[in-house]
C-alpha positions as CSV (number, residue, x, y, z in Angstrom):
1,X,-78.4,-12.7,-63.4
2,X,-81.3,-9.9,-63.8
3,X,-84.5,-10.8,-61.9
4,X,-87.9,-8.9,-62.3
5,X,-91.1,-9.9,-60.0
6,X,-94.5,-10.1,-61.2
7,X,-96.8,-8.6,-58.3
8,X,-99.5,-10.9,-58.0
9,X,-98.8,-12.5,-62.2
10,X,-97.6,-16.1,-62.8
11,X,-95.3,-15.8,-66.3
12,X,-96.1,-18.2,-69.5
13,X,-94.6,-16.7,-72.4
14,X,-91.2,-14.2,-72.9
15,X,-89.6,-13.2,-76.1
16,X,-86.9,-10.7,-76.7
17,X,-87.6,-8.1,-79.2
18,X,-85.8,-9.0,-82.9
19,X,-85.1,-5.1,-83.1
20,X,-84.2,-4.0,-79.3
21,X,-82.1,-5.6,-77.5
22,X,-82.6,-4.2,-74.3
23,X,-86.2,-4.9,-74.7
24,X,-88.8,-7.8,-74.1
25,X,-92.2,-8.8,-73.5
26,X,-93.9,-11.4,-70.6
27,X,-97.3,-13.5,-71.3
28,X,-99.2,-13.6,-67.5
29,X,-101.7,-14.4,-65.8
30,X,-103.6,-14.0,-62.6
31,X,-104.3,-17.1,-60.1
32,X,-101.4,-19.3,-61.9
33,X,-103.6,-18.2,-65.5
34,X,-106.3,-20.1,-64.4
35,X,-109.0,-17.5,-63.4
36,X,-109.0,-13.6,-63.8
37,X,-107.0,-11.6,-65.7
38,X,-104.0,-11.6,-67.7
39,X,-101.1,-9.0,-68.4
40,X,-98.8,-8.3,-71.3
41,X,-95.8,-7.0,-69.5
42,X,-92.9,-5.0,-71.4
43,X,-89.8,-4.7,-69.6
44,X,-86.6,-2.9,-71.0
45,X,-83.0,-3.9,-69.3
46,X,-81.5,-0.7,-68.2
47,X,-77.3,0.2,-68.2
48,X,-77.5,-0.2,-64.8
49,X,-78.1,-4.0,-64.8
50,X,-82.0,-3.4,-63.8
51,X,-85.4,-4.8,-65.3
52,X,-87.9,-1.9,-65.5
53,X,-91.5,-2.0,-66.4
54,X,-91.8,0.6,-69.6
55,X,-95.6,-0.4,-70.2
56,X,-98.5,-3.0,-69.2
57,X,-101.7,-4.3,-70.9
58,X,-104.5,-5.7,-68.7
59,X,-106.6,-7.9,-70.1
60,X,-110.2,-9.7,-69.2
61,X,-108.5,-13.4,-69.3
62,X,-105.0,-14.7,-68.4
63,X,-102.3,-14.8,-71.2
64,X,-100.6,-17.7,-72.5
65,X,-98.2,-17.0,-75.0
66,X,-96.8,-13.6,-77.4
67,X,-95.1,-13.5,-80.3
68,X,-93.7,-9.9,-81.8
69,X,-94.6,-8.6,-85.0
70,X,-91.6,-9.3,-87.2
71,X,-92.3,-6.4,-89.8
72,X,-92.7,-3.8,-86.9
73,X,-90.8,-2.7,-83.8
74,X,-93.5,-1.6,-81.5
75,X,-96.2,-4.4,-82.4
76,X,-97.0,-7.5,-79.9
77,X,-99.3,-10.0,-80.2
78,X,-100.9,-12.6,-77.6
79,X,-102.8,-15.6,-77.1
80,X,-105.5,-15.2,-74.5
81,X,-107.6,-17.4,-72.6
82,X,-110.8,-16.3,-73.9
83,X,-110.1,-17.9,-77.7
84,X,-109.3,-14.7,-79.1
85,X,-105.7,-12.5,-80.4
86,X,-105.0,-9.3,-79.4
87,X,-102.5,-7.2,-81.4
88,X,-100.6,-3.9,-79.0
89,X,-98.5,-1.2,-79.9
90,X,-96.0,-0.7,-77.0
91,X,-96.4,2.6,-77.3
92,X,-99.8,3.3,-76.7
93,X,-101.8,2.5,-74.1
94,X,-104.7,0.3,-72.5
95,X,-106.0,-1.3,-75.6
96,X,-105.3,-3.4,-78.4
97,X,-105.0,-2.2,-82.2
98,X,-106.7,-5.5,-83.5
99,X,-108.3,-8.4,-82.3
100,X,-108.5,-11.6,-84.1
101,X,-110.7,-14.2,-82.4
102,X,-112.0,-17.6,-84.0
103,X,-111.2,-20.2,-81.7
104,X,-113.2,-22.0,-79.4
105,X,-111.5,-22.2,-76.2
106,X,-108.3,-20.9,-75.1
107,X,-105.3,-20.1,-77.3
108,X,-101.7,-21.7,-76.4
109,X,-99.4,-20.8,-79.0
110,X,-99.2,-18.0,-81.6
111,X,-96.0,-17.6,-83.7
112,X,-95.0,-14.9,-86.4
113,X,-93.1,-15.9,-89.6
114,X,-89.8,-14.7,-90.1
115,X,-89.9,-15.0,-93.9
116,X,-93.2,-14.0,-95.0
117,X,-93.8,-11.1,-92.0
118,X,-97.7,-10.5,-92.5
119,X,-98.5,-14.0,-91.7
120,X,-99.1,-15.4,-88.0
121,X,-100.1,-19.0,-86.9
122,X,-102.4,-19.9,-83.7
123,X,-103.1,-23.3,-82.3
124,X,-105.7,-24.1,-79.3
125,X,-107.5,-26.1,-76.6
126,X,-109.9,-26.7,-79.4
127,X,-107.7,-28.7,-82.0
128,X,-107.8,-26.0,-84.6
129,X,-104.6,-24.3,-85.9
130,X,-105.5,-21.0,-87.8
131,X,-103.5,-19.1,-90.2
132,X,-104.0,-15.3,-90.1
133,X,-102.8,-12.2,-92.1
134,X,-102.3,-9.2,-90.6
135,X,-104.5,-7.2,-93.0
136,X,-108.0,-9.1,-92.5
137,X,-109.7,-10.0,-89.3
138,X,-110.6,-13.9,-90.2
139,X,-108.2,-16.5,-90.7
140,X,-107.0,-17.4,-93.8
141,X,-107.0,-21.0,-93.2
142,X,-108.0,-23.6,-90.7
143,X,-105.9,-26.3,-89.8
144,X,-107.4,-29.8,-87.8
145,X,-104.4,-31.9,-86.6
146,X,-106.4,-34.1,-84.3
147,X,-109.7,-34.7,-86.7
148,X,-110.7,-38.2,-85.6
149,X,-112.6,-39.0,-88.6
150,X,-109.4,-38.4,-91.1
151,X,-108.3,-42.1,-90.3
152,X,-108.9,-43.2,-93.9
153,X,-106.7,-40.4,-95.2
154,X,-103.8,-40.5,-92.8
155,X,-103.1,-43.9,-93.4
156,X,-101.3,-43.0,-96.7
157,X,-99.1,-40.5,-94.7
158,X,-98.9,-41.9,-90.9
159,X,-98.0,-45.0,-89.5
160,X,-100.8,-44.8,-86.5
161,X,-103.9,-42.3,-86.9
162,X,-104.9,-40.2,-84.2
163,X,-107.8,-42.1,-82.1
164,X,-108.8,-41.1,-78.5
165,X,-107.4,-42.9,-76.2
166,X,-109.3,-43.1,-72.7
167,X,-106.7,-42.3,-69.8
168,X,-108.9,-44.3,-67.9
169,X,-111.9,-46.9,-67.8
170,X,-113.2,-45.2,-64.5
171,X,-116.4,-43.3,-64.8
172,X,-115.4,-40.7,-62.5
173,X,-112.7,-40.1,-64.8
174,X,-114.4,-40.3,-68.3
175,X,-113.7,-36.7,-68.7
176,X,-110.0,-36.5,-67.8
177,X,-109.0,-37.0,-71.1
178,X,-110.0,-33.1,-72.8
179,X,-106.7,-32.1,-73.1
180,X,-106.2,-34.7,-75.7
181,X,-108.0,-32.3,-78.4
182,X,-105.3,-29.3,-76.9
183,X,-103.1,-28.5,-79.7
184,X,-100.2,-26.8,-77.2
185,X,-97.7,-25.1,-79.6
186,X,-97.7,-24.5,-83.7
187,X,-94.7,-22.7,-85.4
188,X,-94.0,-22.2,-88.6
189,X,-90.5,-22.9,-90.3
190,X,-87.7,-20.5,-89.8
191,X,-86.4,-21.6,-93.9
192,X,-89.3,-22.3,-95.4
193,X,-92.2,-19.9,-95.2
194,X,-95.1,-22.5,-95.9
195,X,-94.2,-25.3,-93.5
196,X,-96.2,-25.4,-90.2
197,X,-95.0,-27.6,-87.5
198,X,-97.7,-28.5,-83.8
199,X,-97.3,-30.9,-81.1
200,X,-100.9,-32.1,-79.7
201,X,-102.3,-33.6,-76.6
202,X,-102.8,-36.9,-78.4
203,X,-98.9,-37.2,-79.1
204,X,-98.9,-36.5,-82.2
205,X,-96.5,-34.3,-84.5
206,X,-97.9,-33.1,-87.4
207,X,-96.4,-31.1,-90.4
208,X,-98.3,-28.9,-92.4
209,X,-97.2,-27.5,-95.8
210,X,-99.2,-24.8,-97.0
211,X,-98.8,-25.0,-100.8
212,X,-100.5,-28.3,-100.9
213,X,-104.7,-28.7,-101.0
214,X,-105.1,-30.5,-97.8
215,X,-108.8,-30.1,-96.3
216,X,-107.0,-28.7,-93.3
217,X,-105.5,-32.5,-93.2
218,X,-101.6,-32.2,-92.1
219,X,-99.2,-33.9,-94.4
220,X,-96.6,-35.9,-92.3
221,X,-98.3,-36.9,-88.7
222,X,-96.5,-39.4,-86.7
223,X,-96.6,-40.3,-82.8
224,X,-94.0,-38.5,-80.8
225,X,-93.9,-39.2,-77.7
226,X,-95.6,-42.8,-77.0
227,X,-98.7,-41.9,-76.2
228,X,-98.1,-39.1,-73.4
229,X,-98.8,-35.3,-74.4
230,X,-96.5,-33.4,-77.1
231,X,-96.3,-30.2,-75.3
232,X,-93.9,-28.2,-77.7
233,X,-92.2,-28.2,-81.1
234,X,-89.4,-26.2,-82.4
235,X,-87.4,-26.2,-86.4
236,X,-83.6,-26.0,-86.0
237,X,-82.7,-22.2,-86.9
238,X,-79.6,-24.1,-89.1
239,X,-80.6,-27.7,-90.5
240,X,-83.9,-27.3,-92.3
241,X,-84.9,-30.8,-91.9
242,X,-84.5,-30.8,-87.9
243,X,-86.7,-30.7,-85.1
244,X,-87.2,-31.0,-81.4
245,X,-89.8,-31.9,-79.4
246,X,-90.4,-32.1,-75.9
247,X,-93.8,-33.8,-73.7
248,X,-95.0,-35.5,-70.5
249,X,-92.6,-38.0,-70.4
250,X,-89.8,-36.0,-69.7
251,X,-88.6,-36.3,-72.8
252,X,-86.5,-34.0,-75.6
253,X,-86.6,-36.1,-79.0
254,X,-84.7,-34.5,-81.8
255,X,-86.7,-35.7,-85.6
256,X,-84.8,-35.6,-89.2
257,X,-87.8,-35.3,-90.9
258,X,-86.2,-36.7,-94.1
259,X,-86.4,-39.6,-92.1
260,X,-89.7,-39.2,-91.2
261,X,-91.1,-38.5,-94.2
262,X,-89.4,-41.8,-96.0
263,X,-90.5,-44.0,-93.2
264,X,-94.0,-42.6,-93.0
265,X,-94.1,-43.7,-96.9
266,X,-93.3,-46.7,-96.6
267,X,-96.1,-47.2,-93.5
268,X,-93.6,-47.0,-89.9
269,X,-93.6,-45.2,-87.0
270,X,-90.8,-43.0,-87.5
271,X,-87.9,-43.1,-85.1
272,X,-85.8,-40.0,-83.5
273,X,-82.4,-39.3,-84.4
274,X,-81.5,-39.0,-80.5
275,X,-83.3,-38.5,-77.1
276,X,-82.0,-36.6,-74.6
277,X,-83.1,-37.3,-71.0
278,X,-82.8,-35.3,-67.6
279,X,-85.8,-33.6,-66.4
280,X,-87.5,-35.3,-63.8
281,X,-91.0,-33.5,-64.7
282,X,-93.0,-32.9,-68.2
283,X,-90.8,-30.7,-70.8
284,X,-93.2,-27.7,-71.1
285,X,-90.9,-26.0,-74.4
286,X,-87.9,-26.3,-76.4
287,X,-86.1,-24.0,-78.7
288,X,-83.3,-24.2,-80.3
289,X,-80.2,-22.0,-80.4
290,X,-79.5,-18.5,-82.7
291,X,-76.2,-19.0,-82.6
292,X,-75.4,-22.7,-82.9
293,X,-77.0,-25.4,-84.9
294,X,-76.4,-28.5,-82.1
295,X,-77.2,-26.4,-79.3
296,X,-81.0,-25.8,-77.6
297,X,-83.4,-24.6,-74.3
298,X,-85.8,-26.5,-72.5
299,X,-88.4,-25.4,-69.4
300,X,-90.0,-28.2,-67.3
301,X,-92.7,-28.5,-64.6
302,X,-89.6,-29.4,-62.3
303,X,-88.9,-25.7,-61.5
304,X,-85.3,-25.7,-64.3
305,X,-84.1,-24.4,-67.5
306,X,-81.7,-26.3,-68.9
307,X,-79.5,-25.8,-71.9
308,X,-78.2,-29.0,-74.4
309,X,-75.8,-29.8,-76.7
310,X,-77.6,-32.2,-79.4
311,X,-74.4,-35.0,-79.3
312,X,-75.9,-36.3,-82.6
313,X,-74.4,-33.5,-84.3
314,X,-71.2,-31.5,-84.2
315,X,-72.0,-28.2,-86.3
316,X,-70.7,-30.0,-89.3
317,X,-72.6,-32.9,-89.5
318,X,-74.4,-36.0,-88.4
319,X,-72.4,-38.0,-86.0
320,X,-74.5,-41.0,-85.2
321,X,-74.3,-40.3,-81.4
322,X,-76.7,-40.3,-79.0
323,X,-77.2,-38.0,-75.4
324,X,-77.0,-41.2,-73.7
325,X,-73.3,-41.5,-74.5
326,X,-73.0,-38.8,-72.1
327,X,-72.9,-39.3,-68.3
328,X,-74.2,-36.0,-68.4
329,X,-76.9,-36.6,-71.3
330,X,-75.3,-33.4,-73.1
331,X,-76.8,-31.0,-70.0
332,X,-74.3,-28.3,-70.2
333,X,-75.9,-25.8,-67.6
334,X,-78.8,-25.9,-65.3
335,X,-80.8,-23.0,-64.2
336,X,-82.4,-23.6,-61.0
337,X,-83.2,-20.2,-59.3
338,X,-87.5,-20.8,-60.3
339,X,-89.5,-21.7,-57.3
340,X,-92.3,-23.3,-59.7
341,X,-93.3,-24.7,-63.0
342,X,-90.8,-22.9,-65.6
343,X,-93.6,-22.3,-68.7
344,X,-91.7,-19.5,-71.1
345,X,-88.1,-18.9,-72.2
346,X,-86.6,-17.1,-75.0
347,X,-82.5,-17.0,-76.1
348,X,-81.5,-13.5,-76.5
349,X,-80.2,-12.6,-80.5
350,X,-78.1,-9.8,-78.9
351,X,-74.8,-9.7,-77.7
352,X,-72.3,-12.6,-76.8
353,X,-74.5,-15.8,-77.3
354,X,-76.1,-18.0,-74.3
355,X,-78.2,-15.3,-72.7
356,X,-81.5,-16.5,-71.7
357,X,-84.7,-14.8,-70.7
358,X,-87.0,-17.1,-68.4
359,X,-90.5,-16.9,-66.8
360,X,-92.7,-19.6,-64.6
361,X,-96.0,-19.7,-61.9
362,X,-93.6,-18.5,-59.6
363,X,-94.1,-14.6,-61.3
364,X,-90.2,-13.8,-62.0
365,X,-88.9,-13.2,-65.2
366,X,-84.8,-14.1,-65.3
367,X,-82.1,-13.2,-67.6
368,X,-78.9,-15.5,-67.3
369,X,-76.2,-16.8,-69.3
370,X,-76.6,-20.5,-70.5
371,X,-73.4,-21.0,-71.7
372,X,-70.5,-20.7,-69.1
């Protein structure tokens, strides 16, 4: 295992370079990334086993996720607090090449697409997901996944429209339901360049595909997670039509959205293919495997990694099982050197698969093998 502190930096995001691979990038920021500043930390793995700092980008708000550019080696872009993207070259210094900022309050996610490599996709605490192109400063298009008043048109597509909810009847507490509007994580599609998949604070999974007129409507929306936050989303690299999801209830649900779609037609709640239980805190982010098709990742607020094998598939096909067959619930390793919440990892696509890259509030950024 490779460790590398961050002096006085609590880690949110990681990602391994797709043309290095002795090279990747941190998300931080200052105070636990609630006040101050924030840092975009590149690190390269040396052949001595070390993790070195090669460069560092200080900016005026805390960092909460990066994505690299997937059309250029040296290019890495964030999602800062202060509603805005900021674009780096690694190899420069100090300042950003571009800045891209439309949202309201602070960005979460921010995701590049493999496929159609100008394109990048942005979600925030302010319920919009915007699409951007690398060559113009304003978005493209502006996605609503938690607009309250669409109720008359999502029930044609959803089984439940997404209403506020108060968490509580208490007046001291009419406010400590904001987050609701937070739209944590939005990826696009690793087969199909046009589909756009979020998780919101309101529960809901939404589905976007670009190619249809939609008024920034999504297509597909369904509840995910009963009611408690969706905190992160993730497409299966090999079976198009699957997805994970992960949220406060401490909860990994895998979705065939074939299924999905069909039972959203015909006016039901969709239901997961399997559910896979084990962390004893909120799942902060899935992803799934590089190098195997029923194999993912998960970070919690319990201070662990842990890495899965999806039991309702065997690499060739559906099974019809369930984790809960398992005594184990499909948990093939646990990764429990973090002293606090675990926000960020990222599998590496170099060398023998199951390395791992991990970062949390407690300011280290890990590298171990998942798969023993």
């Amino acid at each position: 295992m490779l460790k590398y502190h961050m002096k006085g930096y609590s880690g949110y995001g990681v990602a391994y370079s797709p043309f290095y691979d002795n090279k990747l990038a941190v998300a931080s920021g200052s105070n636990f990334g609630l006040v101050g500043n924030g840092k975009l930390i590149i690190l390269d793995i040396m052949p001595n086993g070390q993790l070195v700092e090669s460069n560092s980008f200080l900016t005026q708000d805390g960092l909460f996720d990066l994505a690299w550019n997937e059309s250029h080696e040296n290019q890495c872009l964030v999602a800062q607090g202060d509603g805005s993207l900021r674009l780096f070259d690694i190899k420069l210094k100090d300042y950003p090449i571009a800045i891209y900022k439309e949202h309201q309050r602070e960005v979460f996610s921010c995701n590049w697409n493999m496929i159609q490599k100008q394109m990048f996709v942005s979600s925030s605490w302010d319920g919009k997901v915007k699409l951007w192109s690398l060559m113009r400063p304003q978005s493209l298009m502006t996605m609503s996944p938690n607009d309250t008043n669409a109720a008359s048109t999502l029930s044609r597509t959803s089984a439940v429209a997404p209403v506020r909810v108060p968490m509580s009847n208490q007046k001291e507490h009419q406010h400590a339901d904001g987050n609701k509007e937070c739209i944590y994580q939005a990826t696009f599609s690793p087969h199909d360049p046009n589909l756009v998949l979020c998780s919101s604070g309101n529960s809901f999974i939404s589905l976007y595909d670009l190619r249809v007129p939609n008024n920034g409507l999504p297509q597909h929306q369904f509840l995910g997670h009963g009611g408690f936050e969706a905190l992160t989303c993730d497409f299966n690299k090999y079976r198009p039509h699957i997805i994970a999801t992960g949220g406060v209830d401490k909860m990994i649900k895998v979705w065939d959205l074939r299924m999905c779609r069909k039972m959203l037609s015909q006016g039901h709640q969709p239901i997961n293919i399997n559910e896979i239980q084990g962390h004893e805190l909120a799942v902060r982010k899935v992803t799934w495997s590089p190098h195997h098709s029923n194999m993912l990742l998960s970070t919690s607020y319990d201070m662990t990694c842990r890495v899965w094998t999806d039991l309702s598939d065997d690499g060739h096909g559906l099974t019809g099982k369930t984790n809960s067959i398992d005594p184990a619930h499909g948990c093939r390793f646990i990764f429990m050197e973090h002293s606090e919440f675990v926000f960020g990892a990222d599998w590496s696509l170099w060398g023998t698969p199951g390395f791992v890259a991990s970062t949390g509030w407690d300011g280290q950024v890990c590298i171990w093998n998942g798969i023993r």
